[in-house]
DOGUFI-860554 format. One record per residue (C-alpha): residue number from 1; residue in three letters; x, y, z. Coordinates in Angstrom, 2 decimals. Example, Ala and Ser with C-alpha at 12.3 -4.5 7.8 and 13.67 -1.06 7.14 Angstrom:
REM DOGUFI-860554
nr 1, rest Ala, px 12.30, py -4.50, pz 7.80
nr 2, rest Ser, px 13.67, py -1.06, pz 7.14
***
This chain:
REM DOGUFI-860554
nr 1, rest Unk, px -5.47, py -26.66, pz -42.85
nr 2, rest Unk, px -6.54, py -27.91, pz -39.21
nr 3, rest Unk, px -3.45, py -26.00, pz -38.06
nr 4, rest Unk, px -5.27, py -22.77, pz -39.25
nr 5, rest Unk, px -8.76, py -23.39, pz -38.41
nr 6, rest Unk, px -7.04, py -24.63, pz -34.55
nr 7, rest Unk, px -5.18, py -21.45, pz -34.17
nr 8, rest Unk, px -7.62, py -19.10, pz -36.32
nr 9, rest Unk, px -10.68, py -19.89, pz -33.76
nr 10, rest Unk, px -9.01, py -18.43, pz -30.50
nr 11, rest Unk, px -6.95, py -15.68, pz -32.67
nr 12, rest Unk, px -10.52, py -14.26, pz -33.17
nr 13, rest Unk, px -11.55, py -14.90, pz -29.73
nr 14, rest Unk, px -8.57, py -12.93, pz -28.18
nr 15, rest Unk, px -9.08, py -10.14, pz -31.12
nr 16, rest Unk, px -12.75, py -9.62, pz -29.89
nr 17, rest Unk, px -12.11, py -9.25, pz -26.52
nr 18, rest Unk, px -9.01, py -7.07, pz -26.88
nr 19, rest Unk, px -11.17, py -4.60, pz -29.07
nr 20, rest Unk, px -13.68, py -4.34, pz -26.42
nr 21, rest Unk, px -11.43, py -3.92, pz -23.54
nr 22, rest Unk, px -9.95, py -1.12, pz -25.76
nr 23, rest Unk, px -13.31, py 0.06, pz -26.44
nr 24, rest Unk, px -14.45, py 0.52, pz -22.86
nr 25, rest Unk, px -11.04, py 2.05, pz -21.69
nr 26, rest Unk, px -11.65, py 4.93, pz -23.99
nr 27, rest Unk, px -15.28, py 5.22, pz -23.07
nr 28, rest Unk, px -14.33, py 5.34, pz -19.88
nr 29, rest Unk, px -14.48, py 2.08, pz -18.10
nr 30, rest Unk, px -17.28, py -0.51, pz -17.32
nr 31, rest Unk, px -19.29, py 0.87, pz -14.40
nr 32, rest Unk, px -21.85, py -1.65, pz -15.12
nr 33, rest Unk, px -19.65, py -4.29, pz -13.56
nr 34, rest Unk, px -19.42, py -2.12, pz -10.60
nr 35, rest Unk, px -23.03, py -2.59, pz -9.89
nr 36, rest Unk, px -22.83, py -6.88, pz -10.10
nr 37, rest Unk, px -19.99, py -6.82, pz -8.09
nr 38, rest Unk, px -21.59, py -4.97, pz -5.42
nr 39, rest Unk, px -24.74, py -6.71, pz -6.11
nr 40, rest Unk, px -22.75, py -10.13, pz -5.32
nr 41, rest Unk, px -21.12, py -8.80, pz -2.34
nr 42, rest Unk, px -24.66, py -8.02, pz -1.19
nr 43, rest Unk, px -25.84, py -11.38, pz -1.82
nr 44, rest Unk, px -22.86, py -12.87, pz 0.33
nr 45, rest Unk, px -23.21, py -10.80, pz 2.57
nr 46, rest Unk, px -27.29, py -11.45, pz 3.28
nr 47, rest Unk, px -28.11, py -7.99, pz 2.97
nr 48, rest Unk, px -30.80, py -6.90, pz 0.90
nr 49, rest Unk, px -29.86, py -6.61, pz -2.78
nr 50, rest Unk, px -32.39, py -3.88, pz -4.14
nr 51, rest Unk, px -32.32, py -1.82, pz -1.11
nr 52, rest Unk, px -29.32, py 0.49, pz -1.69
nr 53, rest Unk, px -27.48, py 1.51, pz -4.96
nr 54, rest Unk, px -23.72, py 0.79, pz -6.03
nr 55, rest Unk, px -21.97, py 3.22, pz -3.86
nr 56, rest Unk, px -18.99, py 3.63, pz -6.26
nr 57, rest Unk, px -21.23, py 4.80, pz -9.64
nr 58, rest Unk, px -24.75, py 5.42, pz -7.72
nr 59, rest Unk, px -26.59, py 2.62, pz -10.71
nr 60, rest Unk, px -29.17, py 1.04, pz -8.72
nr 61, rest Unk, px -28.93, py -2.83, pz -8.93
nr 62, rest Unk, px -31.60, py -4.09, pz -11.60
nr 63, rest Unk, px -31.90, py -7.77, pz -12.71
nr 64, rest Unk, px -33.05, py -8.50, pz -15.37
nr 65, rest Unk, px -32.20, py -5.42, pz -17.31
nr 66, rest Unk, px -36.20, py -4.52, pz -17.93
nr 67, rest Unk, px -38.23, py -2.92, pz -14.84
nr 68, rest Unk, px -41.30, py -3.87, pz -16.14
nr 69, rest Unk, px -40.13, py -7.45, pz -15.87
nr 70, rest Unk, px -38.11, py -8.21, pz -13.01
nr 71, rest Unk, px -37.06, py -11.95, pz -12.21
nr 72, rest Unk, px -37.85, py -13.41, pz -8.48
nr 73, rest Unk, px -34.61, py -14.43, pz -6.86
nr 74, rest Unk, px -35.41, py -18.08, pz -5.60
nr 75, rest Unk, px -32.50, py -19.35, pz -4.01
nr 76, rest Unk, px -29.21, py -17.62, pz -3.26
nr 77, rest Unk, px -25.95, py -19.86, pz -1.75
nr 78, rest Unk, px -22.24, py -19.63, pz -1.35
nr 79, rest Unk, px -20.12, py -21.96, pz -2.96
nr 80, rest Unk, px -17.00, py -21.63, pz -1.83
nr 81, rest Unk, px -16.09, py -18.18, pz -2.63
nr 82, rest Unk, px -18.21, py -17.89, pz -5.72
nr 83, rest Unk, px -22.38, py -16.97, pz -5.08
nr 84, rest Unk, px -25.14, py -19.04, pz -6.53
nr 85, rest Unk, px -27.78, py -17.18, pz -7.70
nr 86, rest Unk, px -31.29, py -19.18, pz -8.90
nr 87, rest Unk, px -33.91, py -16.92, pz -10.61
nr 88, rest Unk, px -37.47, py -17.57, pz -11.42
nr 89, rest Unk, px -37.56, py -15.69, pz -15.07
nr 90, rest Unk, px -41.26, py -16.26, pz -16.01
nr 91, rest Unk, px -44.59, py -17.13, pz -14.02
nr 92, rest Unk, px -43.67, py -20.87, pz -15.12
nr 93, rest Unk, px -40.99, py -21.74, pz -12.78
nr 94, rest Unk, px -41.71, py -24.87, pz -10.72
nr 95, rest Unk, px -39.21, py -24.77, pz -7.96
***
């Protein structure tokens, strides 16, 4: 029965993320992603993250996902080749 359970868990796993890989090739891709990647590039780069939109789908770059509530980036840093980004989500953040 642990046998099951062992191989069961990631069976589902791979199952879920198969059906939405499927799922966005038929909708036609994931131009969201386009956007972060860009966005992270950006950030790497030190060049001003809202300034310009994603020049492969146009999506301006928008963190969090709500206008009306937009987080203050705080601290930004490359770590090897992976970026570090630090966000201040509410009027309590105590740097």
């Amino acid at each position: 029965m642990d046998r099951v359970r062992r191989v069961a868990g990631p069976a589902v796993v791979v199952a879920v993320i198969l059906g939405a890989l499927a799922v966005g090739a038929a909708a036609g891709g994931f131009p969201d992603l386009h956007v972060y990647r860009y966005g992270g590039d950006a950030v790497l780069h030190q060049e001003r993250l809202y300034a310009t939109d994603d020049p492969v789908t146009g999506y301006p770059f928008t963190f969090p996902w709500c206008p009306d509530h937009r987080a203050e980036l705080v601290e930004s840093r490359a770590i090897g080749d992976v970026a570090l980004l630090r966000y201040a989500l509410s009027e309590r953040f105590e740097g």
